[in-house]
C-alpha positions in Angstrom: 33.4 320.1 162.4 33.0 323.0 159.9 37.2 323.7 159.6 38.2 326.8 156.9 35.9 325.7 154.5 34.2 328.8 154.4 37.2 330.9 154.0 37.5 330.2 150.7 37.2 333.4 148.3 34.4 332.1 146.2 32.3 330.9 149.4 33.2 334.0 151.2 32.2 336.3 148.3 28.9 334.1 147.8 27.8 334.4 151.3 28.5 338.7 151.1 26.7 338.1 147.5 23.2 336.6 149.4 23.3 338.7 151.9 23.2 341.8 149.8 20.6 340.1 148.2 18.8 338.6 150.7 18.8 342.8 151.9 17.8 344.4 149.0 14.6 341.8 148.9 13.5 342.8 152.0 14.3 346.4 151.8 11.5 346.0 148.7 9.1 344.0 150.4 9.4 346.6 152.7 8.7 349.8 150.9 5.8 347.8 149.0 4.0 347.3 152.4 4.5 350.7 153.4 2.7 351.9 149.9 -0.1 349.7 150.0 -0.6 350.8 153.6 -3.4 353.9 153.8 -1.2 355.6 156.0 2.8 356.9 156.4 4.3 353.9 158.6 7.0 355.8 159.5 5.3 358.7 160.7 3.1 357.2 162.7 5.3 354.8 164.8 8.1 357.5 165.5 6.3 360.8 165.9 2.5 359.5 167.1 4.4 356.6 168.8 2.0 354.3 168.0 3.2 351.0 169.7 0.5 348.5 168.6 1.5 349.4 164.6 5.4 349.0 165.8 4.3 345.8 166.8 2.8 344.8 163.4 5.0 346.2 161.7 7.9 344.3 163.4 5.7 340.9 163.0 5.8 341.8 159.1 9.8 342.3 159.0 10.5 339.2 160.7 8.2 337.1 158.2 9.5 338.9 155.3 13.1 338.1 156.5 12.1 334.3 157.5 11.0 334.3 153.7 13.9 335.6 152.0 16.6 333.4 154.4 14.4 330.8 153.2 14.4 331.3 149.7 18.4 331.9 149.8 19.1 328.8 151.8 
């Protein structure tokens, strides 16, 4: 059983600490693979709805954030 362990400020404040972290990681992995990309990802999934780079795009996000929850644990 876990009990209020993780109540405590300092765990509490840790867990908020990596996650803001763990965030700001992916939010710049993110905006790396969107320069080195030749085109504007954005653009092309939401105004030429282009499903199959969706697709990619959301393969890349869940590796990335595997990766970082990984490297916090």
């Amino acid at each position: 059983m876990m009990g209020i362990e993780w109540l405590r400020p300092a765990a509490f404040l840790g867990s908020i600490l990596y996650a803001l972290i763990g965030v700001v990681v992916f939010w710049l992995c993110f905006l790396i693979v969107d320069k080195i990309t030749p085109y504007d990802l954005w653009a092309e999934i939401v105004e030429k709805q282009n499903r199959a780079l969706a697709l990619v795009v959301a393969a890349m996000c869940l590796g990335i954030s595997i990766i970082v929850a990984a490297a916090i644990h």
